[in-house]
C-alpha positions as CSV (number, residue, x, y, z in Angstrom):
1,X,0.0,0.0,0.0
2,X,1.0,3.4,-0.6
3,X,2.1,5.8,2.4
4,X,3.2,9.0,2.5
5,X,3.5,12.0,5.2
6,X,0.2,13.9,5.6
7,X,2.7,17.3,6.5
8,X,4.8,16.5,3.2
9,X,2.0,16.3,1.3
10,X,1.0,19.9,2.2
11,X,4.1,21.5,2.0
12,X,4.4,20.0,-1.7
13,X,1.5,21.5,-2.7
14,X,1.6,24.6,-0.3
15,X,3.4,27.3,-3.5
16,X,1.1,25.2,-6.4
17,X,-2.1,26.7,-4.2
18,X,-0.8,29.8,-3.7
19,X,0.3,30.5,-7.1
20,X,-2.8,29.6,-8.8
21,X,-6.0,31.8,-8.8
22,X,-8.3,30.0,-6.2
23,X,-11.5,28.5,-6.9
24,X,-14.5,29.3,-5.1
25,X,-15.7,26.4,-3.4
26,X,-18.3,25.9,-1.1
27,X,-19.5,23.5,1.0
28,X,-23.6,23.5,0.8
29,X,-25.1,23.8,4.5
30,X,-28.6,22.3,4.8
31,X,-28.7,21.2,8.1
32,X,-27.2,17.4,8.2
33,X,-23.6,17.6,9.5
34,X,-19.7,17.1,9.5
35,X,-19.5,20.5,7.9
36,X,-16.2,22.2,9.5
37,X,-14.6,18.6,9.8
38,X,-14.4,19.3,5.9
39,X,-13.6,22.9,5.8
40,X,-10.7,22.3,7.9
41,X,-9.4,19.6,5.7
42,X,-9.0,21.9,2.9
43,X,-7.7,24.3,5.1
44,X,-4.7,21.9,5.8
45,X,-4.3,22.4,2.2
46,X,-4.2,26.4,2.3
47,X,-7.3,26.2,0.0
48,X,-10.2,28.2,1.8
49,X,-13.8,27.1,1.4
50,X,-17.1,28.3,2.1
51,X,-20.1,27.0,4.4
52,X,-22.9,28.3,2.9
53,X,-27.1,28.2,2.5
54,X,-27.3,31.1,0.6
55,X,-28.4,31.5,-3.1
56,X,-25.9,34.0,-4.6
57,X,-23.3,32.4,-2.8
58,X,-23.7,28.8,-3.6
59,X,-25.0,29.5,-7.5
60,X,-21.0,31.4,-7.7
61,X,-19.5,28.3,-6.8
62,X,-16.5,26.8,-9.2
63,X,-16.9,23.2,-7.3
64,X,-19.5,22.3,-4.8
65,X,-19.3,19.6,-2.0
66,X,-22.5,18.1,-0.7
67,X,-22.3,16.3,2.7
68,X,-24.1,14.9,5.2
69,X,-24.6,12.3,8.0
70,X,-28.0,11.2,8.9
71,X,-31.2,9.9,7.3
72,X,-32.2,10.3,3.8
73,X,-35.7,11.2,4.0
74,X,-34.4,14.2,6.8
75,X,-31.9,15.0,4.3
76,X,-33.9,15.2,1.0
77,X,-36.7,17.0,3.1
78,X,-33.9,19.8,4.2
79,X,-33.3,19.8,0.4
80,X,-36.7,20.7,-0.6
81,X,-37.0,23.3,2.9
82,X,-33.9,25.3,1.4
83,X,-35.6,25.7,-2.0
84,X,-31.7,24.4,-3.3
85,X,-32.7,21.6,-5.2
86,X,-33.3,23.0,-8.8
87,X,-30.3,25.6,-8.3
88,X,-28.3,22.1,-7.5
89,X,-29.8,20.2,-10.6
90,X,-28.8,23.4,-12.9
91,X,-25.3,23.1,-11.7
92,X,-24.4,20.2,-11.5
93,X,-26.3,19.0,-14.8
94,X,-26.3,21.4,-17.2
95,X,-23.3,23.3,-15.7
96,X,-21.5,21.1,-14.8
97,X,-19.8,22.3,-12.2
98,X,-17.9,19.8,-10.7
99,X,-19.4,18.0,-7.2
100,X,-18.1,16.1,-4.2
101,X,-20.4,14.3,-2.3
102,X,-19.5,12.6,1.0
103,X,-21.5,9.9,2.8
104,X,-25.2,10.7,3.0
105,X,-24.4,13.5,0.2
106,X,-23.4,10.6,-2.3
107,X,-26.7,8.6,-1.5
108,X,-28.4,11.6,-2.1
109,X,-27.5,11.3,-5.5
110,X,-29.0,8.5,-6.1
111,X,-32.8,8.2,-7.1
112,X,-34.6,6.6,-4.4
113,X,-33.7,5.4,-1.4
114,X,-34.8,2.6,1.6
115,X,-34.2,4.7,4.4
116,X,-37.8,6.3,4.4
117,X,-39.0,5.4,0.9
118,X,-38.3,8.7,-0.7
119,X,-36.8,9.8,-4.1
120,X,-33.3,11.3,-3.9
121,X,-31.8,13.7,-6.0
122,X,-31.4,11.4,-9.5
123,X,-28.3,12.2,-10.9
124,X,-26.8,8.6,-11.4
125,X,-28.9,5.3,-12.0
126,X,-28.5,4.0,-8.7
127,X,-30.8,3.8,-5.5
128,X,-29.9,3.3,-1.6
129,X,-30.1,0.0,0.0
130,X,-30.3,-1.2,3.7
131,X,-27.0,-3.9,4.3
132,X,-28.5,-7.1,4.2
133,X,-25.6,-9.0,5.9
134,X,-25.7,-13.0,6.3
135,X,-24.3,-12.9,10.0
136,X,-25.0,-9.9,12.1
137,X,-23.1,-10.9,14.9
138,X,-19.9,-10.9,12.5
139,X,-21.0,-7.8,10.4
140,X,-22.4,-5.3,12.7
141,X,-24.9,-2.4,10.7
142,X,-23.7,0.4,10.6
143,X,-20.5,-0.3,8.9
144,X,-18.2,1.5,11.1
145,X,-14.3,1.7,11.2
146,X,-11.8,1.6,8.3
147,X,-12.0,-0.9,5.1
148,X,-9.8,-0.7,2.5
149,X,-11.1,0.0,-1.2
150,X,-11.1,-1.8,-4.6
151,X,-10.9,0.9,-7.2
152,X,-13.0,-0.3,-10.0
153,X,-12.9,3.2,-12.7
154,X,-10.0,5.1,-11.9
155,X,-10.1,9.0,-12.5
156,X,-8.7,12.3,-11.3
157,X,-9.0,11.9,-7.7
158,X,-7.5,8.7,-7.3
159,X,-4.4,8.9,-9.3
160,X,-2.6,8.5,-6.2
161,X,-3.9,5.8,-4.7
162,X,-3.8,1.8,-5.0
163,X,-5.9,-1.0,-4.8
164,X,-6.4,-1.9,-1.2
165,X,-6.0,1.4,0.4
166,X,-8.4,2.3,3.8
167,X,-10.7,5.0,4.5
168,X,-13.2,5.5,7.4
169,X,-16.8,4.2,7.0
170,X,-20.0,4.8,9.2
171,X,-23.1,3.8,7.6
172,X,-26.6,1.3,7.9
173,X,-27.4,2.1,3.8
174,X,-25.0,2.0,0.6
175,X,-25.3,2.3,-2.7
176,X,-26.9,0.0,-5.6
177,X,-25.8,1.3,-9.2
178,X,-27.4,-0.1,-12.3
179,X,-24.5,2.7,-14.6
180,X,-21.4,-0.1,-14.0
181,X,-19.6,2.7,-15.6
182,X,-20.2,5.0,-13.1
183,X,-18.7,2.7,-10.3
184,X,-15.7,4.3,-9.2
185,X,-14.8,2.1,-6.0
186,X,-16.1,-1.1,-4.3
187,X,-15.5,-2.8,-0.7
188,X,-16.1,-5.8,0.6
189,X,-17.9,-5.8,3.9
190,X,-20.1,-9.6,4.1
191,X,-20.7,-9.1,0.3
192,X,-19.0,-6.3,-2.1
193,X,-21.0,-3.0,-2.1
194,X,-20.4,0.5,-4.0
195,X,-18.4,2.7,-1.5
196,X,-17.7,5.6,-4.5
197,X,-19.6,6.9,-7.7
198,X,-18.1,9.4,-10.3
199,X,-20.2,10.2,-13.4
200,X,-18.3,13.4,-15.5
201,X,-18.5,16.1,-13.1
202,X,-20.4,13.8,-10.2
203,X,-18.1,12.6,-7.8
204,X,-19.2,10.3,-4.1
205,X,-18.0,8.5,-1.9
206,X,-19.4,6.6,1.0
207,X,-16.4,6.7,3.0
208,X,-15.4,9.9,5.0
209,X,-12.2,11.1,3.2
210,X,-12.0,14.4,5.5
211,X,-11.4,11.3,8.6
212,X,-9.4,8.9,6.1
213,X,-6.3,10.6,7.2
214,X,-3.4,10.6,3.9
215,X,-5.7,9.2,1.5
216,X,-8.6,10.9,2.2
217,X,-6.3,14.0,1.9
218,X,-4.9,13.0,-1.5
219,X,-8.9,12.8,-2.7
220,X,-9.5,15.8,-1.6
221,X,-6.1,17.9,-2.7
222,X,-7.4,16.1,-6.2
223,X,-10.8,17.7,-6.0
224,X,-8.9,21.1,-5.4
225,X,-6.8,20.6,-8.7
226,X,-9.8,19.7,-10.9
């Protein structure tokens, strides 16, 4: 597996960010979660983003990330309650401005989910799914600690990482994709389940990269150089 230092990696990258004009991007606040944990992620890498609920602000956005931890049917109800949703769906479709979902934010992208019975946002064939594990007592739900990855369509954000690599995981629902195409990563946990989606601009991952310590940052410092 690859390694590197976290503190390297900055300081590499530290004069790159500086010396290029900085994109605006902004993390979309609607309520559901891990928000600053983010932020300051990017902020490790000198690259300064945005928490924001506002129109003006989020529609002059060059990338958007869309988190969240929580339920799907709280989340997509937040959604509609903010009055972002058709702003969201003209970025990030006909725009296409490029988007970084993380954990509930990449299930929201999917068009339907388990976890209340509700429609999601639609942007990738794929619907949200309860684990159905064979043993509970050996697979606990929710999914929580680190798994390592199988990367199935590599792109951009991955370019530094391998096969097997781990990231942080907490979550009862994952992902179903019917677009193998737009399967970026699998893991195994009882039986092999999507754990990261990218479709053109559309990037998700189940996992938590902003608590997946180096690799999570090298997904992230990725995102940045889009």
């Amino acid at each position: 597996m690859i390694t590197f230092n976290e503190s390297a990696v900055c300081q590499e990258n530290l004069e790159i960010l500086e010396r290029r004009e900085q994109d605006n991007i902004i993390i979309v606040d609607y309520g559901m979660g891990n928000l600053r944990s983010i932020a300051n992620k990017f902020r490790r890498l000198n690259v300064e983003v945005k928490i924001s609920s506002d129109f003006s602000e989020i529609k002059s956005a060059d990338k958007l990330i869309l988190p969240g931890v929580g339920h799907f049917k709280t989340g997509m109800t937040k959604l509609h309650e903010t009055g972002l949703i058709d702003l969201l769906n003209t970025m990030v479709l006909q725009d296409k401005i490029p988007v970084l979902g993380i954990c509930l934010g990449l299930q929201l992208f999917t068009g339907y989910s388990e976890e209340g019975n509700v429609p999601g946002l639609g942007w990738i064939d794929a619907e949200t799914v309860r684990f159905k594990v064979s043993d509970k007592t050996k697979y606990k739900v929710p999914h929580m600690g680190w798994n390592s990855v199988e990367i199935v369509n590599s792109n951009e954000l991955d370019k530094d990482l391998v096969n097997g690599e781990l990231f942080y995981f907490v979550h009862s629902y994952h992902v179903k994709c019917y677009d193998e195409d737009a399967v970026w990563m699998k893991t195994s946990y009882d039986y092999e389940f999507v754990s990261a989606l990218r479709k053109g601009n559309i990037y998700g991952t189940q996992f938590h990269p902003e608590k997946s310590h180096e690799a999570g940052l090298q997904i992230i410092k990725r995102f940045i150089e889009l």
